[in-house]
C-alpha positions in Angstrom: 0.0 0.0 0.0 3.1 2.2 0.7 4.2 1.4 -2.5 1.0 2.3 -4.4 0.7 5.9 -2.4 4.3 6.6 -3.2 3.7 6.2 -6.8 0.8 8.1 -6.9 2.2 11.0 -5.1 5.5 11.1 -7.2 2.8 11.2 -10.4 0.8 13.9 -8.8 4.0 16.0 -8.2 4.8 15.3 -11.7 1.6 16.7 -12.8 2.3 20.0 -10.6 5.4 20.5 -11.9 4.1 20.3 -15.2 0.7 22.5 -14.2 2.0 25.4 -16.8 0.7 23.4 -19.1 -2.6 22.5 -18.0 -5.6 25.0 -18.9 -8.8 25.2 -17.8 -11.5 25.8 -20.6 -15.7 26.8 -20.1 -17.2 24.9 -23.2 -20.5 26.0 -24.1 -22.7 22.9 -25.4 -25.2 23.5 -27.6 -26.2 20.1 -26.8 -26.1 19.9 -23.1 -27.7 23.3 -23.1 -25.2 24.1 -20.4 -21.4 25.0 -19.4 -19.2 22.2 -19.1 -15.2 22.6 -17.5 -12.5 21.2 -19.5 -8.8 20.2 -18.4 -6.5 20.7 -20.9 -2.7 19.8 -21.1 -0.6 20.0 -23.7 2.9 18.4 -24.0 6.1 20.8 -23.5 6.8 20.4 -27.3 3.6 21.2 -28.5 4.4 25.2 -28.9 8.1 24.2 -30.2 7.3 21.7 -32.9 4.8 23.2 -34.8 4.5 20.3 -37.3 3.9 17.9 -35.0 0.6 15.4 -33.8 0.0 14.1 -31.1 -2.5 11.5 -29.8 -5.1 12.7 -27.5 -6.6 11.0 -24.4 -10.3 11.9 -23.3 -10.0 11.2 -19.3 -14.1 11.5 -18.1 -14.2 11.8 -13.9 -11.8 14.6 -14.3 -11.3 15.7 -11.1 -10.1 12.3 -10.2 -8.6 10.5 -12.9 -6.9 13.7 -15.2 -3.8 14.4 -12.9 -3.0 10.6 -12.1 -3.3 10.3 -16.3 -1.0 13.2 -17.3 1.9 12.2 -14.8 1.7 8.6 -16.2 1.7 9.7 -19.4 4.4 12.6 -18.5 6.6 9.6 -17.6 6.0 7.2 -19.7 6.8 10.2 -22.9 9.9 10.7 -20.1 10.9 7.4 -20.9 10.4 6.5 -24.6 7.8 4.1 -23.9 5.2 6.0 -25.2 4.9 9.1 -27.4 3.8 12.6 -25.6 -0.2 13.6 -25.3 -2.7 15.8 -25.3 -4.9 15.3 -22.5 -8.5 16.8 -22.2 -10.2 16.2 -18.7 -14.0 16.5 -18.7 -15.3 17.6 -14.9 -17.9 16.1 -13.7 -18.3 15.8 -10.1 -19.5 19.6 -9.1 -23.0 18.4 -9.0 -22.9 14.9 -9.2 -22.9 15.2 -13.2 -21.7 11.9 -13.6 -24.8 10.4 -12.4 -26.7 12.1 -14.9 -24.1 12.2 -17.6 -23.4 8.3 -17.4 -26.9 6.9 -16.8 -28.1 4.1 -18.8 -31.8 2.4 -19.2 -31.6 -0.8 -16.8 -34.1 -2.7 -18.8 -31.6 -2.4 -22.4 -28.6 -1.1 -20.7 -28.5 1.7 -23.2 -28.1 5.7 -22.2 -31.1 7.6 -21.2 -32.0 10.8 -22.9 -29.2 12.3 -20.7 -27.3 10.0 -21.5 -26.9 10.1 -24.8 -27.1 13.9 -24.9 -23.7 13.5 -22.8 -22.5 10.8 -25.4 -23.4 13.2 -28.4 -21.9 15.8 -26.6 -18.2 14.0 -26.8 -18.6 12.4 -29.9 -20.2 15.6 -32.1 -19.1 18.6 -30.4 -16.2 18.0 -28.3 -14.0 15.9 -30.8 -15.0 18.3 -33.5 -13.6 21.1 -31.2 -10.8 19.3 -30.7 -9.5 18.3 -33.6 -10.1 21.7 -35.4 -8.3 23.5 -32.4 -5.1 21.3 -31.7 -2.9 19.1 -34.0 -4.5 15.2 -33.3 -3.0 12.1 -34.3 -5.6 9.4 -35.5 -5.1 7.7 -32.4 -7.6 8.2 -29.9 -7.5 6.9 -26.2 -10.9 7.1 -23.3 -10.3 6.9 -20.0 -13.3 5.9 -17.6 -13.8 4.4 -13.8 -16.7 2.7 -11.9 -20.0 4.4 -13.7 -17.7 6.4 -16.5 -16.2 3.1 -17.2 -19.2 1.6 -18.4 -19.9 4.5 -20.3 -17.0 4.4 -22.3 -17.8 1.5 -23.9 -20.7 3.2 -26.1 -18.3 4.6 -28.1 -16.9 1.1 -28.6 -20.1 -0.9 -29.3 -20.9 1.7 -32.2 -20.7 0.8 -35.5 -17.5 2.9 -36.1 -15.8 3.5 -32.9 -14.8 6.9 -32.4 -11.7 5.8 -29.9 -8.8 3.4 -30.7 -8.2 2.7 -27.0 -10.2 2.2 -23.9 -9.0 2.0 -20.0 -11.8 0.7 -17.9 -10.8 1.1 -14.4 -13.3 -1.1 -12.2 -16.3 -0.7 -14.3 -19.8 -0.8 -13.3 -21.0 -3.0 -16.0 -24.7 -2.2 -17.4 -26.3 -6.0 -17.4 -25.9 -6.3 -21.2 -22.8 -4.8 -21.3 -20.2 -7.4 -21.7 -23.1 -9.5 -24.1 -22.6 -6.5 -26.6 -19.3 -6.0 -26.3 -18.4 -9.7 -27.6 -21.0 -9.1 -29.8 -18.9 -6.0 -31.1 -14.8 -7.3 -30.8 -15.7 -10.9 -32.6 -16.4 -8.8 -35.8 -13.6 -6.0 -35.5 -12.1 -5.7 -39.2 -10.6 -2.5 -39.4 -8.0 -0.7 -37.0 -6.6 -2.5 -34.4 -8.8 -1.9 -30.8 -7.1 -1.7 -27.5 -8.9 -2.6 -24.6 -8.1 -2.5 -20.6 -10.1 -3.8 -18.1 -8.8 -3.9 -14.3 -10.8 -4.7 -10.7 -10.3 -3.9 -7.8 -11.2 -5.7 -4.1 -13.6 -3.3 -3.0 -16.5 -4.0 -5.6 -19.1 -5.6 -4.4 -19.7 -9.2 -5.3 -21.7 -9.1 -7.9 -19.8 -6.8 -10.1 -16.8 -8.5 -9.2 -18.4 -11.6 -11.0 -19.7 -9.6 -13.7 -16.1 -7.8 -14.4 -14.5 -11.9 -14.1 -17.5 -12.9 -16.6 -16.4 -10.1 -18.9 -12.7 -11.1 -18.7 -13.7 -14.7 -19.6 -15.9 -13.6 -22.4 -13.6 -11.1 -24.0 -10.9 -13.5 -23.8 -12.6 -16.0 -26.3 -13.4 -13.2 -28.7 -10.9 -14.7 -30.8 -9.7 -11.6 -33.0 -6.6 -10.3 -34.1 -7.8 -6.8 -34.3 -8.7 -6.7 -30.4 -6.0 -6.1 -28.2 -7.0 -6.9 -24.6 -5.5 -7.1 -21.5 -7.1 -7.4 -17.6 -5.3 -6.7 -14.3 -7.3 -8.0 -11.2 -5.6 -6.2 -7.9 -6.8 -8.4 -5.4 -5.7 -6.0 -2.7 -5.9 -3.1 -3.8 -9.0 -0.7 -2.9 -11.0 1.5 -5.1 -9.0 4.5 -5.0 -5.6 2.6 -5.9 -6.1 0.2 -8.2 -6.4 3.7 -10.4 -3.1 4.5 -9.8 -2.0 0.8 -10.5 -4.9 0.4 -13.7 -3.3 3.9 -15.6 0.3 3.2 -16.0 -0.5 -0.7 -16.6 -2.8 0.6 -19.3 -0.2 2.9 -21.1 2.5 0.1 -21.1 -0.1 -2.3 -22.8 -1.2 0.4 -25.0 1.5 2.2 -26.1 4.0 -1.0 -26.3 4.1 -0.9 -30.2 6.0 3.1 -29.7 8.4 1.4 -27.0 11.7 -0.5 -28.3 11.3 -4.0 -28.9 11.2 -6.0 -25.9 12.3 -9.5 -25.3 8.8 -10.6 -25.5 8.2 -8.8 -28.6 11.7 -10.1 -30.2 10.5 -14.3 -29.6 6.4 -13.3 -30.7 7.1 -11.6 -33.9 10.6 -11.7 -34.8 13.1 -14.0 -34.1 11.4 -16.8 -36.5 11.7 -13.7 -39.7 14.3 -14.1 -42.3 17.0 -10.8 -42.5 14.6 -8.9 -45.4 11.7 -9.6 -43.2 13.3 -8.3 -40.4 14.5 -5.5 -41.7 10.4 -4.9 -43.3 9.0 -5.0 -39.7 11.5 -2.8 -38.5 10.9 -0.5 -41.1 6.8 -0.8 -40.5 6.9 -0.7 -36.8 8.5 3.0 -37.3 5.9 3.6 -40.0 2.9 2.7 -37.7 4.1 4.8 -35.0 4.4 7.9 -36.9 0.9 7.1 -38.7 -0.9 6.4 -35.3 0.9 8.1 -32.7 2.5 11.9 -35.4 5.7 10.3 -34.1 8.6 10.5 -36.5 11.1 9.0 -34.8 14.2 7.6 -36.8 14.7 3.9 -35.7 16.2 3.7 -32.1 20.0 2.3 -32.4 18.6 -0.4 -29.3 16.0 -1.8 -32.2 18.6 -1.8 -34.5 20.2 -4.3 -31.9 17.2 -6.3 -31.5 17.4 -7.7 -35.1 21.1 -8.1 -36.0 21.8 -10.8 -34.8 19.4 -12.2 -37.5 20.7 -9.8 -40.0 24.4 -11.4 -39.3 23.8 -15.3 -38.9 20.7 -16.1 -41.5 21.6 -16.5 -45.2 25.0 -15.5 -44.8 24.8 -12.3 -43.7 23.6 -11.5 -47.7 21.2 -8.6 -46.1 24.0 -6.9 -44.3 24.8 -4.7 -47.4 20.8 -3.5 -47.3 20.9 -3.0 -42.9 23.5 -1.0 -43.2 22.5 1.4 -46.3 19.3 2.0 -44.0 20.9 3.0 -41.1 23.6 5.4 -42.7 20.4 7.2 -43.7 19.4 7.7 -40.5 22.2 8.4 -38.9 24.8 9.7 -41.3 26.8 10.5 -38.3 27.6 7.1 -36.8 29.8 4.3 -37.9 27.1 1.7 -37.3 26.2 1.6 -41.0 29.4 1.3 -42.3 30.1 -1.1 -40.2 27.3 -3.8 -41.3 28.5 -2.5 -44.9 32.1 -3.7 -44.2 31.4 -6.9 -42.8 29.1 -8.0 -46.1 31.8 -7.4 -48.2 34.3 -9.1 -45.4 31.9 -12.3 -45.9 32.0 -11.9 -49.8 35.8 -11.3 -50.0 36.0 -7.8 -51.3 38.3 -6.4 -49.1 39.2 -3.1 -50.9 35.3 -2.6 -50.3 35.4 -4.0 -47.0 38.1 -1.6 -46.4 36.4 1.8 -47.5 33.7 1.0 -45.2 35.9 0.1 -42.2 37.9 3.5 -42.4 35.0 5.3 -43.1 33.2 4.1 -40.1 36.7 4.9 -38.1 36.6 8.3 -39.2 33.3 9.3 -37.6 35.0 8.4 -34.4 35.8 11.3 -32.0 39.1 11.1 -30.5 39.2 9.1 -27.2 36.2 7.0 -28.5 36.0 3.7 -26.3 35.2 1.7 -29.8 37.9 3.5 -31.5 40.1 0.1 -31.3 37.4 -2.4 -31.9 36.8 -0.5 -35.2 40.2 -0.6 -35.5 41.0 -3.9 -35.6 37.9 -4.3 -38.0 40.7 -2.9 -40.6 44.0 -4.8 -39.2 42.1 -8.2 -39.6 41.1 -7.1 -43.6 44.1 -5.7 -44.4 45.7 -9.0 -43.3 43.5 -11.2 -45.3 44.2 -9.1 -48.3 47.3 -9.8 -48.0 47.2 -13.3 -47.0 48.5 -13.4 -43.6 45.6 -13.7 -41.6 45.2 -16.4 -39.0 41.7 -17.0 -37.2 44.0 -18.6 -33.9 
């Protein structure tokens, strides 16, 4: 428990610390027919990189879920492991507005009239506002707990979802709910959905079972496009397993902009031949700046990640085309020459092998730790040039 309130606070102080960028806006909704307050925060680079999208988050229970989500994701941008946010916080806890925003029809589980109105509100006015106002990437994240939860999920069930990712936080599950939500991720075709589901030990019974029903049923949906993943904190109360459910969320959601992990490497790449290799690299970067207005040239620990595939299948024949990528991306290192030099070591062209060797030297500041490793890259060819190389 020490744990969990440390983490929280160090996020909160995160959030202060960043509170310069946080605004507070009075929307006027035609629809409501009434004021509504708006968080907003915007990323430190937002002003400085004028080109530049970024995905947004809609966090609903504002007042209690907004700072905990823009210190996660304030750490997680931090850390590379995902890509910075804007953040937009809709208050609803003045008058109990939740209550009235969130409500749903028992007998169908479907809004109410106010309901809806609130679900309108989001998906019509606010988004429209939005995206005409601040530079949004197509992806699309909505952030809900308890009673919000379960309303987060209308945007899911509809026919085109208007979100790419949605972090249920303990929900309070309408009694159809989790029927039309199977109903809805067995028949996903288009972009890929991200869903989080977490629970907490201070529901009651019943929608304990209902959230473990929903885990069970989601689970056998059976669909490539839906990207699911449940966190049950058996010990943790109401108010923390929010602070656990957030950053768990962002690490599952945003694990395609991290750097490949081991887990990644044995699911999707260690089986691939060097050009497929090379091709998923090359798409994985592609995605992110798509989804996420990321355009990030491939991180040097990716580049890593796949050469040892690159050097021992098919006789290192897609060195040559590893390392012509990389010098374009970093023109600067000798990382490109290197893999350049070592094809044409394999293939016996040492007066190419050569070039590349020196050339990847040169780029080496004086004092440089590799400086002899590269080094004897070009002792060991000019030797075998010249015939008096021994392997012993």
């Amino acid at each position: 428990m020490k744990k969990n309130l440390s983490t929280i606070l160090i996020i909160f102080i995160s959030s202060v610390l960043f509170s310069q960028n946080i605004k507070t806006k009075k929307f006027n909704s035609e629809i409501l027919q009434n004021d509504r307050y708006l968080k907003i925060y915007l990323p430190p680079s937002y002003d400085s990189e004028e080109t530049k999208f970024y995905p947004l988050a809609i966090v609903l229970d504002s007042e209690f879920l907004f700072d905990v989500y823009v210190g996660n994701s304030i750490m997680f941008a931090n850390r590379e492991e995902a890509p910075e946010q804007i953040v937009v916080g809709i208050n609803q806890n003045h008058n109990g507005e939740r209550f009235q925003d969130c409500s749903y029809q028992k007998e169908n589980s479907f809004p109410t009239q106010d309901g809806e109105a609130f679900y309108q509100f989001i998906k019509i006015e606010l988004l429209a506002y939005l995206e005409e106002n601040y530079r949004i990437s197509p992806f699309k994240t909505l952030v809900g707990n308890t009673l919000t939860a379960n309303f987060t999920n209308y945007f899911l069930i509809e026919d085109y979802p208007s979100f790419n990712a949605f972090i249920n936080i303990s929900p309070y599950y309408a009694l159809d709910m989790p029927l039309l939500l199977h109903q809805k991720v067995s028949g996903l075709k288009d972009e890929n959905i991200y869903y989080y589901l977490s629970n907490n030990k201070d529901n009651t019974e019943e929608r304990q079972q209902i959230i473990k029903d929903t885990d069970t049923i989601l689970k056998s949906a059976n669909n490539a496009k839906f990207k699911y993943k449940f966190d049950a904190f058996k010990n943790s109360s109401k108010t923390a397993a929010i602070g656990q459910s957030i950053p768990s969320a962002l690490s599952f959601i945003f694990e395609l902009f991290s750097t490949i992990s081991d887990e990644e490497f044995d699911k999707n790449i260690k089986d691939l031949s060097p050009a497929d290799a090379i091709a998923y690299l090359e798409n994985k970067y592609v995605e992110i700046e798509y989804l996420f207005g990321s355009n990030l040239k491939i991180r040097e620990k990716d580049i890593y990640a796949v050469e040892g595939i690159i050097l021992d299948k098919e006789n290192g024949d897609y060195l040559k085309n590893f390392g012509e990528m990389i010098n374009k991306l970093y023109k600067e290192s000798p990382i490109g020459d290197y893999y350049i030099g070592r094809y044409y070591e394999l293939g016996k062209k040492y007066k190419l092998a050569l070039r590349y060797y020196k050339s990847g030297y040169m780029k080496l500041d004086e004092g440089d730790p590799n400086s002899d490793g590269y080094y004897e890259n070009i002792e060991r060819v000019l030797q075998k040039r010249d015939g008096t190389y021994s392997d012993e």
